[in-house]
C-alpha angles and dihedrals in degrees: 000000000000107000124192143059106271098031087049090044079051103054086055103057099042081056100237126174116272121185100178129012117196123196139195108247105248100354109149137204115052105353081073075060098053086044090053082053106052090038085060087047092055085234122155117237137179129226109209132165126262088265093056095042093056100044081060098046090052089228091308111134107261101174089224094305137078121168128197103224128174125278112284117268120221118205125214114258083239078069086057100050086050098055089055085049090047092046087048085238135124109258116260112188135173122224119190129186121216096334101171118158094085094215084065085047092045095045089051089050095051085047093044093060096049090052100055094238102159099221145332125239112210124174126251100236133054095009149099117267135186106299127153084261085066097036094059088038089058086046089228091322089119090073095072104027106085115223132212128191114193128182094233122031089194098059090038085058087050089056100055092044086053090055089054092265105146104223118213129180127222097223142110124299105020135115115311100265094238092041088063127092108238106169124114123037114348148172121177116200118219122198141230116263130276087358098053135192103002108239099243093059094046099048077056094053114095097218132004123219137213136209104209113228123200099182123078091265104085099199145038138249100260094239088052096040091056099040081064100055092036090061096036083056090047090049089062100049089056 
């Protein structure tokens, strides 16, 4: 279920899958938009009143639609490699680690797209995945950001070393993040929160990277901590 005006106006024009698109009776601005849309589409939708709409939504904000698409589909991180070489560009990737609040996910998702990262990497176990929660969190972003859920982050970081990927992890007491140089082919593990970075995946990074604080609090929430290293990496590249 992806509840929610602009994830909903995003599925659309990704062109996922819906199987079932549900609409407030007589709500204005930009569902008329989304019905324009799905009318276009030749897609069938359903006006319904507030009661039933929110029955649907389970007491989430739906902002007067709700749409039934397919089941996510996660890509390989080999999908991933190939949109960079199709885009002529040096691959950039986001690991993370036992993320598992989906509002964190979501909000890494959202940053990840504006950034230009080609694609995050999460693990299949003991972490969040894409669930209506993220998709609303990333506000649509979801639809353009390829996904791949593997079943161990530290071979998965192997690999791409091994495909000349450098691996840095976002934790204390490593490099300044902007006095790092972060051009070329790249992937920058985040960790879970409150634990961190497992020991095992970062023993396998290459470098790790900081974010200096000057405040009482000595770290940062995951989904702020990676969109400042996501942006510091997109500075670089010009």
């Amino acid at each position: 279920m992806i509840i929610g005006r602009n994830p909903v106006m995003e599925a659309l024009k990704s062109g996922r899958e819906i199987e079932k698109l549900v609409i407030l009776k007589d709500a204005e601005g930009s569902i008329k938009k989304i019905i324009g849309m799905a009318k276009e589409k030749k897609l069938h939708y359903q006006l319904v009143d507030k009661a039933a709409l929110e029955r649907i939504a389970d007491g989430r904000v739906h902002q007067g639609v709700a749409a039934v698409v397919s089941n996510y589909e996660y890509c390989d991180v080999e999908d991933i490699l190939e949109k960079a070489r199709e885009k002529g560009e040096d691959p950039f990737l986001i690991i993370l680690d036992g993320i598992e609040d989906p509002h964190n996910l979501g909000a890494i998702i959202r940053t990840a797209d504006g950034a230009g990262a080609h694609g995050i990497i999460i693990p299949k176990r003991r972490a969040a995945g894409i669930t209506d929660v993220v998709v609303k969190a990333s506000a649509g972003a979801v639809e353009y950001v390829s996904v791949a859920k593997v079943s161990n982050i530290a071979q998965t970081v192997d690999k791409l070393k091994e495909l000349g990927v450098w691996v840095g992890a976002c934790d204390m007491g490593g490099t300044e993040y902007h006095k790092a140089d972060l051009r070329g082919k790249i992937a920058l593990v985040i960790g879970a929160e409150g634990q961190g970075i497992s020991r095992l995946v970062k023993e396998k990074c290459d470098f790790s990277l900081s974010i200096p604080m000057c405040g009482k609090i000595n770290s940062l929430n995951a989904s702020n901590a990676a969109a400042i290293l996501m942006y510091e990496v997109r500075r670089q590249r010009g």
